[in-house]
C-alpha positions as CSV (number, residue, x, y, z in Angstrom):
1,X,38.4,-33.7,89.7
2,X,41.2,-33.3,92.2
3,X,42.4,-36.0,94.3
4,X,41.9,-34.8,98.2
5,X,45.3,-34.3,99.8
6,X,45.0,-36.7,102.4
7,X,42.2,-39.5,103.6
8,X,39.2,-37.2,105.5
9,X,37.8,-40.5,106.3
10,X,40.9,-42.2,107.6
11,X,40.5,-43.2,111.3
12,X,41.2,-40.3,114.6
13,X,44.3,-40.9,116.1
14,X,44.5,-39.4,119.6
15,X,47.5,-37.0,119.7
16,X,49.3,-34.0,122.8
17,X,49.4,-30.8,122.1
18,X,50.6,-27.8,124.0
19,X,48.3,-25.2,124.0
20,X,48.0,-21.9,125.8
21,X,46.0,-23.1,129.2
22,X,43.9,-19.6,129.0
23,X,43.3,-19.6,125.5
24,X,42.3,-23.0,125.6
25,X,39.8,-22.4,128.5
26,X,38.1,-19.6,126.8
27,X,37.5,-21.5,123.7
28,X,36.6,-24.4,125.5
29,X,33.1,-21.9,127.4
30,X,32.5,-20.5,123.8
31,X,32.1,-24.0,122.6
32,X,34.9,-24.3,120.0
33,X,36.1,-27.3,119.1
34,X,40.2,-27.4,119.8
35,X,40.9,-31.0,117.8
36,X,38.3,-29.5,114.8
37,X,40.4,-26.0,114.7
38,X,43.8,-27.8,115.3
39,X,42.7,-30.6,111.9
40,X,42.0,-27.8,110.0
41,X,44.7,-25.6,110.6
42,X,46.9,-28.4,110.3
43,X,44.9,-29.5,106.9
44,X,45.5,-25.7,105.7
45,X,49.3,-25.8,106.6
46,X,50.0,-29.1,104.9
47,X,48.3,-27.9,101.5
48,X,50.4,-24.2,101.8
49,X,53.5,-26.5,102.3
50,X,52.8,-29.2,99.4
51,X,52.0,-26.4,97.0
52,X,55.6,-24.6,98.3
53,X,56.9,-27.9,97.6
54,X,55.1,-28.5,94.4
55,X,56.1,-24.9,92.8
56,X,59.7,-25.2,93.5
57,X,59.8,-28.7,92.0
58,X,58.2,-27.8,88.7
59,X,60.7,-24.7,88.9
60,X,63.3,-26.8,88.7
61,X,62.0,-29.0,86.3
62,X,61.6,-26.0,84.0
63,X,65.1,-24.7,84.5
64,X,66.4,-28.2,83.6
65,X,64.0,-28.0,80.6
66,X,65.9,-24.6,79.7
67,X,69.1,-26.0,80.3
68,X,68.4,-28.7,77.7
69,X,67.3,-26.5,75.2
70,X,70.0,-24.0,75.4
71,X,71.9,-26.9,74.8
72,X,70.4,-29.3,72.5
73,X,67.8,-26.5,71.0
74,X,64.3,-27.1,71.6
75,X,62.6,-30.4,71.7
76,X,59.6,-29.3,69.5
77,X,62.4,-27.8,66.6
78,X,64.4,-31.3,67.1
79,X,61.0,-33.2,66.3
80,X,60.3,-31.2,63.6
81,X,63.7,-31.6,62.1
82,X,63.3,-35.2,62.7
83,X,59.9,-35.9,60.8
84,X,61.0,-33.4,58.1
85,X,61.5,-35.5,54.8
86,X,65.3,-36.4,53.4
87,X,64.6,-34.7,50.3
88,X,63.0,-31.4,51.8
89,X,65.8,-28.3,51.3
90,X,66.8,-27.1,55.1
């Protein structure tokens, strides 16, 4: 099971916004909630950016894993070279 993102039961914190005053007023007599929309729109643009985030890290993680092997040759052909016997013909 995934681990939520952040704490849904953590306590409100009272924040200001700039809103359009129109747009606001309209939304307001069709009974939208503004702080519901705004925490979920900020909820959905913090998980787009940490998965930005996550993608470019393992990215790089893989290119560093590329670079190694290029290098060193891969890790799974240097274990096996490892555990192979001292009397086993190459």
């Amino acid at each position: 099971m995934r681990r939520p993102r952040y704490e849904s039961s953590a306590p409100k914190q009272t924040v200001s916004l700039t809103l359009n005053s129109d747009l606001y007023a309209k939304a307001k007599r069709l009974g939208i909630n503004a702080s519901r929309v705004a925490e979920q729109a900020l909820a959905d643009a913090y998980a787009a950016r940490a998965d930005e985030l996550l993608k470019a890290q393992i990215a790089e993680e893989l290119q560093a894993l590329d670079a190694f092997a290029e290098a060193h040759g891969s890790f799974p052909a240097l274990a096996r070279e490892h555990k192979r016997p001292a009397d086993e013909a190459v």
